[in-house]
C-alpha positions in Angstrom: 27.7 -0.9 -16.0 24.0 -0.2 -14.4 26.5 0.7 -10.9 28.0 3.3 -13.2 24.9 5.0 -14.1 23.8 5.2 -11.0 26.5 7.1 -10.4 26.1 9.3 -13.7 22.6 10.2 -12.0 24.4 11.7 -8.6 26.4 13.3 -10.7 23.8 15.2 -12.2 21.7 16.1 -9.2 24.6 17.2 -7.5 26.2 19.3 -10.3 22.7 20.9 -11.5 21.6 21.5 -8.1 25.1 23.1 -6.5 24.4 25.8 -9.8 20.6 26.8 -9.0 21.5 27.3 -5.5 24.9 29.3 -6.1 22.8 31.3 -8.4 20.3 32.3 -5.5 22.7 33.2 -2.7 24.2 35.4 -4.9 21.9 37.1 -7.0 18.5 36.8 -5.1 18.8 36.0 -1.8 21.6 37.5 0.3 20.1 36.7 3.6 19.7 32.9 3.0 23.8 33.4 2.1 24.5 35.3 5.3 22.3 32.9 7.2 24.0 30.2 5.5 27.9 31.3 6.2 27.0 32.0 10.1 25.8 28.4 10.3 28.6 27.2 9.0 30.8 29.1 11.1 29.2 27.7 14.0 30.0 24.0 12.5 33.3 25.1 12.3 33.4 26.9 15.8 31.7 23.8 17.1 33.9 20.7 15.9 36.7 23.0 17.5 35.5 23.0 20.6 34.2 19.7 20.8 33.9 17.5 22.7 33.1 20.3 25.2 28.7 20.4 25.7 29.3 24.1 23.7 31.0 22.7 20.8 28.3 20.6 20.3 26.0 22.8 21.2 27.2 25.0 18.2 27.7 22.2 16.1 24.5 21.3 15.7 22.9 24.8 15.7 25.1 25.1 12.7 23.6 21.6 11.2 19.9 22.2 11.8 19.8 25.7 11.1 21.9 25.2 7.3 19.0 22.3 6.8 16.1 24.9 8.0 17.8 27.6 5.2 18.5 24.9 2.7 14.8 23.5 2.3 13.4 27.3 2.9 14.8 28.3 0.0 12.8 29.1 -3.1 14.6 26.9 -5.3 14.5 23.8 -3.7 10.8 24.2 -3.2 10.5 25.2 -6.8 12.3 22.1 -8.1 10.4 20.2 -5.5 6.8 21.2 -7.0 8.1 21.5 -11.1 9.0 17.5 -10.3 5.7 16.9 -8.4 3.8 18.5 -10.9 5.5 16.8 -14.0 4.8 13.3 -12.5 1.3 13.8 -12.2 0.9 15.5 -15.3 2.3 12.4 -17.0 0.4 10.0 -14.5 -3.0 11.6 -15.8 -1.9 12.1 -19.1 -1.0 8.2 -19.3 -4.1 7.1 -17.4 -6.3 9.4 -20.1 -5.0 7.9 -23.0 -5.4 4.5 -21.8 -8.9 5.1 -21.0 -9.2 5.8 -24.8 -8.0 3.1 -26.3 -9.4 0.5 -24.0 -12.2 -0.9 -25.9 -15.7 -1.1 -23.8 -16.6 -4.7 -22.4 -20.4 -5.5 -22.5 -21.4 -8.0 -19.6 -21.5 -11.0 -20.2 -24.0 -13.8 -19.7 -23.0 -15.0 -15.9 -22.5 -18.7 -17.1 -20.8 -17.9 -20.1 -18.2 -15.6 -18.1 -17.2 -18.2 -15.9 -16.2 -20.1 -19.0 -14.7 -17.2 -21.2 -13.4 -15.2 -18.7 -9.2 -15.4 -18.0 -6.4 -12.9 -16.7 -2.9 -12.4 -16.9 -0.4 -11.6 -13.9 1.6 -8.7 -15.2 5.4 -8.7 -14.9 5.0 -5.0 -12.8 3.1 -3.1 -10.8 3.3 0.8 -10.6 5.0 2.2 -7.8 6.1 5.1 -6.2 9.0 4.0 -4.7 11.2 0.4 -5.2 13.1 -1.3 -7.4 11.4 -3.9 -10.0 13.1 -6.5 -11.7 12.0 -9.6 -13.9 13.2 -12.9 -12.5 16.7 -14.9 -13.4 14.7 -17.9 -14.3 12.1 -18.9 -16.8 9.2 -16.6 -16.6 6.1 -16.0 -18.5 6.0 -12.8 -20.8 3.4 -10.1 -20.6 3.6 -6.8 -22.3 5.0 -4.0 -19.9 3.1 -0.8 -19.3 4.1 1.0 -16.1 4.6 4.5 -14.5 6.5 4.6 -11.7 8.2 7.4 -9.1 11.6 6.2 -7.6 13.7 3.8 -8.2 15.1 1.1 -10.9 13.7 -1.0 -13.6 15.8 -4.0 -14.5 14.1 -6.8 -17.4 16.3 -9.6 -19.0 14.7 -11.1 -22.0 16.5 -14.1 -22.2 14.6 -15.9 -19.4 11.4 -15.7 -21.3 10.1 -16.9 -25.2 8.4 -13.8 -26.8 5.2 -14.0 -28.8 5.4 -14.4 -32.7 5.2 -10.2 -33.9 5.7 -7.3 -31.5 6.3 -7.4 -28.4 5.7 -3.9 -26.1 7.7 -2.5 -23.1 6.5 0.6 -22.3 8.1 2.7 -18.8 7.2 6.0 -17.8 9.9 7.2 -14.5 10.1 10.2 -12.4 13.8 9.2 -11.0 16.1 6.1 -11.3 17.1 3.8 -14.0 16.1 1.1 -16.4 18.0 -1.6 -17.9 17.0 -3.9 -20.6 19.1 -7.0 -21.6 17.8 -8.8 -25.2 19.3 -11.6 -26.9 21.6 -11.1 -30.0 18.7 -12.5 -32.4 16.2 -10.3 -31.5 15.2 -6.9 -33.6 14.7 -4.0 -31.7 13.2 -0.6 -31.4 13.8 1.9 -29.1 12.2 5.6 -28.6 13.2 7.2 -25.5 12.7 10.7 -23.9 14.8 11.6 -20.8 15.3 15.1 -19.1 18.6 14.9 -17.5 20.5 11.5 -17.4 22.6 9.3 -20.0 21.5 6.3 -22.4 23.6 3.8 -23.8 21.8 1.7 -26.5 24.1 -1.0 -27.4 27.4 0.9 -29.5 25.3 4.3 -29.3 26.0 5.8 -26.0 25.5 9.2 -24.7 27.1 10.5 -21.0 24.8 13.4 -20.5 21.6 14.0 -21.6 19.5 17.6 -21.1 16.0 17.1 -22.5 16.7 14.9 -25.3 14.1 12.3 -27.2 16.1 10.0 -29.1 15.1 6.7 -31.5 17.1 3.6 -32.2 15.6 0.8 -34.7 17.7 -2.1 -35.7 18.1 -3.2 -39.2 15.8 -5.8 -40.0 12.8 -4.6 -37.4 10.3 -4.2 -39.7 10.9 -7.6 -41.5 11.2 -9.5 -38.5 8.6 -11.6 -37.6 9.5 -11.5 -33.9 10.6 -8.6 -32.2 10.0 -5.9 -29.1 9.6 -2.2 -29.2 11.0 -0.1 -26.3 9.2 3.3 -25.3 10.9 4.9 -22.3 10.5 8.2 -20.7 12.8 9.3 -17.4 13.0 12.4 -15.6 16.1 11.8 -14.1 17.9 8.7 -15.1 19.8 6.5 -17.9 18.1 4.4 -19.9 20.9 0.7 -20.8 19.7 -1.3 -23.6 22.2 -4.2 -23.8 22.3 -7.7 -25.7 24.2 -11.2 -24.2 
């Protein structure tokens, strides 16, 4: 299933990038298009000719030049910033409101900290790049609260016991996926924002999503006394919420 959306995700890039580009070789950049047809030509001239030193010689003109024209194009750099920009808006924007709600913390007497004071490991680091994953054995939970650039997010409940009231996973992604496995007794709530991607939240499942924020709450949440709340937010991704 989480190989699947992977594949969903390629899907995407490829079919919504193959349209911008189409749409600015022919309407507003007829160079780039007539750049772009003579490099191929040489590819094809080239792997004709090969293994001769000018069919490779053409060959690769062809290959180097069609890169050069593909990443001077305006819409790749355009996509390239709007995706920059919209991770670091969100990066500030998350870093902001957790400077609000963190309450101030006095200094304490130098003996007394050394008594008082404790820490927790949490179960993730933000990242930029990499794949993060809880472990398959019997781990110790920590609320998650993470932003992270590329890559997936994989956590499987069922290897840890969950404090009595409501447990947090929070996940903020510029690209990649997330996957979260629960066990069949446990309530759950789910609010989750993605751009362009696909979700499938246990029999609710959606293919493709284009800038969609959508909210899932099982039936007994609110009465339960033990139970987790799911905010996710994804760029480009899908988003697997999943019980066994």
């Amino acid at each position: 299933m989480f190989h699947q959306s992977k594949i969903d995700f390629t899907k995407w890039i490829f079919v919504i990038g193959i349209i911008l580009f189409i749409a600015e070789l022919l309407f507003f950049n007829g160079e780039a298009l007539f750049f772009l047809m003579m490099m191929i030509f040489c590819v094809y001239i080239g792997r004709k000719r090969m293994p001769k030193k000018s069919g490779l010689l053409l060959f690769w003109i062809g290959i180097i030049g069609g890169v050069l024209s593909f990443f001077n194009m305006f819409t790749f750099r355009l996509l390239l910033f709007a995706v920059f920009i919209y991770f670091i808006f969100h990066y500030v924007q998350n870093k902001q409101v957790a400077a609000k709600k963190s309450p101030k913390i006095e200094e304490a007497d130098p003996i007394l900290s050394q008594e008082e004071t404790f820490s927790k490991t949490p179960l993730f680091q933000n990242r930029l790049f990499g794949t993060q994953r809880t472990e398959e054995q019997i781990y110790r939970w920590n609320d998650v609260n993470i932003q992270t650039g590329i890559g997936d997010t994989v956590i499987d409940l069922n290897y840890t016991i969950l404090p009595k009231g409501e447990a947090v996973i929070v996940i903020r992604k510029l690209i990649g996926n997330i996957e979260i496995i629960v066990p069949y007794e446990l309530e759950v709530s789910v609010h989750h924002s993605g751009f362009i991607g696909s979700y499938s939240i246990f029999d609710y499942s959606e293919p493709n999503v284009w800038n969609e924020t959508i909210r899932y709450e099982s039936k007994n949440y609110h009465e339960s006394a033990q139970k987790v709340k799911i905010i996710t937010s994804i760029t480009f991704g899908r988003i697997e919420v999943k019980r066994t």
